[in-house]
C-alpha positions in Angstrom: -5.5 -8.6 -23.9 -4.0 -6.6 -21.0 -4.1 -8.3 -17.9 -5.7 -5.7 -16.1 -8.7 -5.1 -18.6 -9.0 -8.6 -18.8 -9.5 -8.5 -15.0 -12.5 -5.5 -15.1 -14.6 -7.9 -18.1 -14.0 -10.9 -15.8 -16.0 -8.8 -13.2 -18.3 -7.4 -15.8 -19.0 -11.6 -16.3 -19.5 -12.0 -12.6 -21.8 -9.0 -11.2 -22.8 -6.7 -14.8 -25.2 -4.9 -12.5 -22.9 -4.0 -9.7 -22.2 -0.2 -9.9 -18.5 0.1 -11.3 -18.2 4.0 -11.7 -20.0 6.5 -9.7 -19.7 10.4 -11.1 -22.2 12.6 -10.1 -26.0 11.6 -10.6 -24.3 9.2 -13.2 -24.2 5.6 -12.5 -22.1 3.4 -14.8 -23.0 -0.4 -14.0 -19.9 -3.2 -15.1 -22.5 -3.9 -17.9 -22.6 -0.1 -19.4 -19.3 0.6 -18.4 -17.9 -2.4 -20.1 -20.4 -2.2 -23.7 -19.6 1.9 -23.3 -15.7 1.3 -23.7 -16.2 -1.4 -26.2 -18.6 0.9 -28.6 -15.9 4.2 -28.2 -12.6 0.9 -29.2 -14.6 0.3 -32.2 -14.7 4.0 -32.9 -11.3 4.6 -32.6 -10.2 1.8 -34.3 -12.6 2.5 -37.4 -10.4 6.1 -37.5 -7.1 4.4 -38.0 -6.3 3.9 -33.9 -3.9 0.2 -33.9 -1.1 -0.7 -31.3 1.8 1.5 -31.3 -0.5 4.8 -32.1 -1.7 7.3 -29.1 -5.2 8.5 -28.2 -5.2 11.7 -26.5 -7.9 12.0 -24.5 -8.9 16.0 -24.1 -11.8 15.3 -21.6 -12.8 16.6 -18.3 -12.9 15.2 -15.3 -15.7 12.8 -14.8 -16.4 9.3 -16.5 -15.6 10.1 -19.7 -12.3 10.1 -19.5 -11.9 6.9 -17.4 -14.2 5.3 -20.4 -11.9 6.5 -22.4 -8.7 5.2 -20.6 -10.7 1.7 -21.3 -11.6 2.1 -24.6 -8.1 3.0 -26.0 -6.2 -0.5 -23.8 -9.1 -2.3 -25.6 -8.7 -0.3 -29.4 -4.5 -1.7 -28.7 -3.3 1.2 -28.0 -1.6 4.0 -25.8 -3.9 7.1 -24.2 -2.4 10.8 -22.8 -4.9 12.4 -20.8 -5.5 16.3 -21.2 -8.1 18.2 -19.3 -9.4 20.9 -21.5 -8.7 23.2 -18.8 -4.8 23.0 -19.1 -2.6 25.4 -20.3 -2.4 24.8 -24.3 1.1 24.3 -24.2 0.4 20.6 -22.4 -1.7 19.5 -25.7 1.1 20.9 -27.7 3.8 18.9 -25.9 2.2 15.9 -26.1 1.1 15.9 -29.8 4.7 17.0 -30.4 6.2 13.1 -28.9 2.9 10.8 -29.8 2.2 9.1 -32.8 -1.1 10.6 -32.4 -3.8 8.5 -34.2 -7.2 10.3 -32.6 -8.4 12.8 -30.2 -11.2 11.9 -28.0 -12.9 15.1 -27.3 -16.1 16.0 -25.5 -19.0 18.1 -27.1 -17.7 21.5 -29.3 -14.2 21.7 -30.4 -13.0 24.4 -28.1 -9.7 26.0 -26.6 -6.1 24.6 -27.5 -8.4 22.0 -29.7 -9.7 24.5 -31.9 -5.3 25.8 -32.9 -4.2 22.3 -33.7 -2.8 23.0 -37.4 -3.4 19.3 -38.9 -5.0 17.7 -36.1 -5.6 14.0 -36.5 -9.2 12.7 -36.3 -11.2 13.6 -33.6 -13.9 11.4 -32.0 -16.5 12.7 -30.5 -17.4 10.5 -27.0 -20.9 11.1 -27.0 -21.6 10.3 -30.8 -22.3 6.8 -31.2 -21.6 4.4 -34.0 -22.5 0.6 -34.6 -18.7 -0.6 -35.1 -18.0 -2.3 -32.0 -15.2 -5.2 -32.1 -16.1 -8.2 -30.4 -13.4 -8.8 -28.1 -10.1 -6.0 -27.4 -7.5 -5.3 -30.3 -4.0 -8.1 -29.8 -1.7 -6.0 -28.9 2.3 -6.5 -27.6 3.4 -6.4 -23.4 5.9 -4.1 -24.8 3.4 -1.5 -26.7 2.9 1.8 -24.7 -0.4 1.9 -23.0 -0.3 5.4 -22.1 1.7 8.3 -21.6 2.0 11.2 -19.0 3.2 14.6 -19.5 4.6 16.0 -16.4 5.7 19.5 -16.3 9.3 20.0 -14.6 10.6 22.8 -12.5 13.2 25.3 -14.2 13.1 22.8 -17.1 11.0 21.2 -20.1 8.8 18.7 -19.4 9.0 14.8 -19.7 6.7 12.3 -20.9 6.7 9.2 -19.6 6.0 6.1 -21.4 4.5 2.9 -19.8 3.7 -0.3 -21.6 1.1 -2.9 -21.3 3.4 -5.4 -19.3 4.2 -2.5 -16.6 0.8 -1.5 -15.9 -0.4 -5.5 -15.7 2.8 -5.6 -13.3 1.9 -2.5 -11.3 -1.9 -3.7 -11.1 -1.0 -6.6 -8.9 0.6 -4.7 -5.7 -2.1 -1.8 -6.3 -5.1 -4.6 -6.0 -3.3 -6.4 -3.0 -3.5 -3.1 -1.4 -6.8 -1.5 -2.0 -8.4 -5.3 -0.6 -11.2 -6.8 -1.7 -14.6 -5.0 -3.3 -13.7 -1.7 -1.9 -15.7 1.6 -2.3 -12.9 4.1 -3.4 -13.0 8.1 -4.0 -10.0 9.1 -5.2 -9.8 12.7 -4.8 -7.0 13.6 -7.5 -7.5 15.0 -11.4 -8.5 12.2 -13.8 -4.8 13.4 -15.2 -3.0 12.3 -12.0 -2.0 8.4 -12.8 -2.9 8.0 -9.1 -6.3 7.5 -10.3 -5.7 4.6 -13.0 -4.0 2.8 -9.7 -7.7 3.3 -8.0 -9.2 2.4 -11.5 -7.6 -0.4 -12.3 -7.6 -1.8 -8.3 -11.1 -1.0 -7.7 -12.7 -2.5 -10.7 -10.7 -5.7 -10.8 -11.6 -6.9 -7.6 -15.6 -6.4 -7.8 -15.5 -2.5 -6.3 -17.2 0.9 -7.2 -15.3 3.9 -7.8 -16.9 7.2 -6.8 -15.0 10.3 -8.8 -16.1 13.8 -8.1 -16.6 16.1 -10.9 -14.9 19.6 -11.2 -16.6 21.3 -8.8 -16.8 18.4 -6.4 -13.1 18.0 -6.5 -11.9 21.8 -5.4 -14.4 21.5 -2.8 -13.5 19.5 0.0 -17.1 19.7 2.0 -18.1 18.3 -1.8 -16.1 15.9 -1.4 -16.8 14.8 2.1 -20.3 14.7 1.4 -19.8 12.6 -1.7 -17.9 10.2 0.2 -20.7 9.8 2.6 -23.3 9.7 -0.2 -21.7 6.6 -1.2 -20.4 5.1 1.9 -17.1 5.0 0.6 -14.4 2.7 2.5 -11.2 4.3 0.6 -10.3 8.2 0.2 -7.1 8.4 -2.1 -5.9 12.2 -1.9 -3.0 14.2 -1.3 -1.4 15.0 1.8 -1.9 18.8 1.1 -5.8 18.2 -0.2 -6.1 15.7 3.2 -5.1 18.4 5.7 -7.6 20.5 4.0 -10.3 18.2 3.8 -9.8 17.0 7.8 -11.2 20.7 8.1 -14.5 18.7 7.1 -14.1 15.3 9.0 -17.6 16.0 10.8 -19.0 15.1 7.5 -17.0 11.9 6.7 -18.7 8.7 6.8 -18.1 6.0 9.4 -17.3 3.8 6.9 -14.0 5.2 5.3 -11.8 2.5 6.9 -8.8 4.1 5.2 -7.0 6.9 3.5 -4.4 6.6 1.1 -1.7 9.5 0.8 -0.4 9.9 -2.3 2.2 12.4 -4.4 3.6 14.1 -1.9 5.2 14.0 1.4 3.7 12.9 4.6 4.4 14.6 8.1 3.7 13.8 11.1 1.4 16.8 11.7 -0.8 15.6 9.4 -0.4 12.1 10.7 -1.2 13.9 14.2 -4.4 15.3 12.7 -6.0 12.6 11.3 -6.0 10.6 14.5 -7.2 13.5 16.3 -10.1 13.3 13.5 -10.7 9.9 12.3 -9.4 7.6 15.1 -10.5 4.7 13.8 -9.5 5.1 10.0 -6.3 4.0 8.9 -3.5 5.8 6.6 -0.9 4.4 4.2 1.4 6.4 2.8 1.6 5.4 -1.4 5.0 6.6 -2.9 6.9 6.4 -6.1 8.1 7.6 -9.4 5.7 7.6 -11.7 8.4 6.3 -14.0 8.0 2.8 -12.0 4.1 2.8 -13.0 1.9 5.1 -10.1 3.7 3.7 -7.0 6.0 1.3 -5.9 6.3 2.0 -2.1 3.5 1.7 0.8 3.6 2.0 4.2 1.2 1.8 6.4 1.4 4.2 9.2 0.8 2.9 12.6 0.7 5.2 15.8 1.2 8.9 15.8 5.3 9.3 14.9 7.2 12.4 15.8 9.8 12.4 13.1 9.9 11.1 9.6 7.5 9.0 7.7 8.9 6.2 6.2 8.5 5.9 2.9 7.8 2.4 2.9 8.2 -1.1 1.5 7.9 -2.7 -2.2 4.7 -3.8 -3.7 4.5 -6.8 -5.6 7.2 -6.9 -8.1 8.8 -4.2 -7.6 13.0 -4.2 -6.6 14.9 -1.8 -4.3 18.1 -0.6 -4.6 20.2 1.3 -2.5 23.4 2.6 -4.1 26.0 4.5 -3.7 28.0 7.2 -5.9 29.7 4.1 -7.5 26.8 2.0 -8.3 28.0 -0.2 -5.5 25.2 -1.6 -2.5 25.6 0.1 0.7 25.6 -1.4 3.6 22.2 -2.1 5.7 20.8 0.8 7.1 23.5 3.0 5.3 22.0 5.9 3.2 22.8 6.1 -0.8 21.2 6.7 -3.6 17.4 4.6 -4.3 16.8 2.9 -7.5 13.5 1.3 -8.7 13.8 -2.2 -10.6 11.1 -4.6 -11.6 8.5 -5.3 -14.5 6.7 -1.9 -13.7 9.5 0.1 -15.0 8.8 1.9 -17.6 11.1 2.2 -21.1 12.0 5.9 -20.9 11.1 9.2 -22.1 9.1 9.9 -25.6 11.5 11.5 -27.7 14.0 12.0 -25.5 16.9 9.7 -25.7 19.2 12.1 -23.2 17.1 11.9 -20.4 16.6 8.4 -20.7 19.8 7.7 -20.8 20.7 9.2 -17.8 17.5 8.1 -15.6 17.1 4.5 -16.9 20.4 2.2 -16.2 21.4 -0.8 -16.4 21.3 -3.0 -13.5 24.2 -3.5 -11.5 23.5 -6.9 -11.0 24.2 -7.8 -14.5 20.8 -9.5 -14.9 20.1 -7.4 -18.1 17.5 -5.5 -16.8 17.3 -1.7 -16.0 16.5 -0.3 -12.8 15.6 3.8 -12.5 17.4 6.2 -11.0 15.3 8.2 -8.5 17.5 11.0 -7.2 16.2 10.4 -3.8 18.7 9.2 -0.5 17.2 6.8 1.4 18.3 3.8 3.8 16.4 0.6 4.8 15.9 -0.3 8.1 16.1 -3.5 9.6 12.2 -4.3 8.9 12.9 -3.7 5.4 11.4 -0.1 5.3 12.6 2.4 3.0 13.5 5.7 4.4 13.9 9.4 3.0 16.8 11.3 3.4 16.8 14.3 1.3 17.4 14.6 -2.8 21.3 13.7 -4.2 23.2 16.0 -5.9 26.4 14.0 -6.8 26.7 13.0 -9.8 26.7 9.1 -10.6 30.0 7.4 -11.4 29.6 3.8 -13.0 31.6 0.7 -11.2 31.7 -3.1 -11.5 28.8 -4.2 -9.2 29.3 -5.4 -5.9 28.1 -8.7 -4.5 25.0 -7.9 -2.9 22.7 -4.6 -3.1 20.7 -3.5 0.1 17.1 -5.2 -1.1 14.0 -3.9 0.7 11.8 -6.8 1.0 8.4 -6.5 -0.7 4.8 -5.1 1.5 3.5 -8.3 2.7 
């Protein structure tokens, strides 16, 4: 079983009454959250879902879809989430690249659903059948467990693969810094992987995660009231969603001890802003390609800085590298080119060879791994801190490796 669901029914064993998922008026014990996923794996596994197959997931936001993320790890395979609300090309794109064994839909078939010519079975969440397997489907490190469509600029879009054994490796860092038991709100779309980091975290160590609903969530007085409801400790939101919802600290409870930033870039306005508002809650910025599983950098902001903010240092098992044009380390503190390495590196690209290629290469270390190629310039500083320095734009020349890459050393 993956690690990481193996770590949420250890907790379903220890406390099955504690709340585990909070949406709305809707309360989701470990228990119910737990025997829920379990009934909706034996579903999908009864319509032809094994490892190696996809499950999209064309659900709202709310708890469906994070039963859903559940249920598909414990059928053996790999889930996409698409909110019915997207644009229909994004169900499209991502039926085009899956081996699509189920859809997981919600009530009537509707919208981009409804013009899927051939469309493999569709599961119904709130039907309920008696086929429930009694423990998760065996399924390989190296099978995908889900993948993410992300649209690109001036280009087509990618979807990224991640397996078992990189979201079990990402887990670790992600639990080490949420802490212990947390109360989290994450304030992104169930679509955003940000939330499977808060997921995952929350649940494993004995926590409750609060998600707001549709409304909640382009609302930020929803939201701040629904953290408050709940007496949550962690807020997990973007920088641009944060500035908008410090319009509302007033109605923030004392209990948020800290806010996560995630998906875009920090300033220190906005650093500036939230001290003025929430002196006594702390911010850590949470960086990375999603390509390295959610987030790979953290840093936790002290003070109120003037310039840049650091993107931050490795969590657990994760590998910095700071190269230049060559492939060859630069020296400490230099700026080149950063590359991810580790076990939460993904594979590559569904269906798309090219790209991986060029964004997935092997170390220069000559350890037989491969480390990804971010595109951004950083240097580390002498704590071991990784910071921004704009995008690159030269192209990448391959070299015989050099003795010793630029390493950041690892959060903690």
């Amino acid at each position: 079983m993956s690690e990481a669901l193996e770590a949420i029914e250890r907790q379903a064993r220890r406390g099955p009454d504690s709340p585990a998922l909070v949406v709305g008026e809707q309360v989701l014990t470990y228990r119910s959250l737990v025997d829920t996923a379990a009934e909706l794996a034996g579903r999908l596994v009864a319509a032809g879902v094994e490892p190696g197959t996809a499950v999209v997931l064309f659900l709202p936001q709310g708890a469906a879809a994070l039963v859903g993320v559940l249920a598909t790890l414990r059928a053996g395979a790999s889930f996409a989430v698409v909110d019915p609300d997207h644009p229909a090309e994004r169900l499209d794109s991502v039926l085009e690249v899956a081996d699509c064994a189920a859809i997981v839909h919600l009530g009537a078939v509707r919208g981009p659903l409804r013009d899927v010519e051939r469309p493999p079975p569709l599961v119904e969440f709130t039907a309920r059948g008696r086929s429930r397997p009694d423990r998760p489907v065996a399924a390989d490190g190296r099978h995908p467990a889900y993948l993410l469509h992300t649209p690109v600029p001036a280009g087509r879009p990618k979807t990224i693969v991640i397996t078992r054994s990189n979201l079990d490796a990402a887990i670790t860092g992600h639990t080490t810094l949420y802490g212990p038991a947390p109360v989290v709100l994450p304030a992104l779309p169930v679509s955003d992987d940000g939330v499977l980091g808060a997921l995952f975290a929350t649940l494993a160590s004995g926590g409750t995660l609060v998600l707001p609903d549709a409304r909640e969530l382009a609302d930020p007085r929803a939201v701040a009231a629904l953290a408050t409801r709940h007496r949550t400790t962690h807020l997990l939101t973007t920088p641009s969603s944060h500035h908008r919802l410090l319009d509302r600290a007033d109605l923030l409870p004392a209990t948020l001890d800290l806010c996560l930033l995630h998906g875009e870039p920090v300033t220190p306005d906005l650093v500036a802003r939230h001290r003025a508002s929430l002196p006594r809650t702390r911010v850590t910025t949470v960086h990375g390609p999603a390509e390295a599983t959610i987030a790979c950098l953290a840093h936790a902001v002290t003070g109120s800085p003037k310039w840049t903010i650091p993107l931050g240092r490795p969590l657990a098992g994760t590998t910095i590298l700071v190269l230049d044009p060559h492939l060859r380390p630069v020296p400490p503190g230099e700026v080149g080119e950063l590359y991810v390495g580790g076990a939460a590196v993904g594979p590559g690209y569904a269906c798309d060879p090219g790209r991986t290629a060029e964004r997935f290469v092997a170390n220069p270390a000559g350890d037989g791994t491969t480390v990804y190629r971010t595109g951004d310039l950083v240097s580390v500083d002498p704590t071991g801190t990784v910071v921004f320095h704009g995008r690159a734009t030269t192209p990448i020349k391959a070299a015989p490796p050099a003795e010793e890459a630029v390493i950041a050393r690892p959060l903690g």
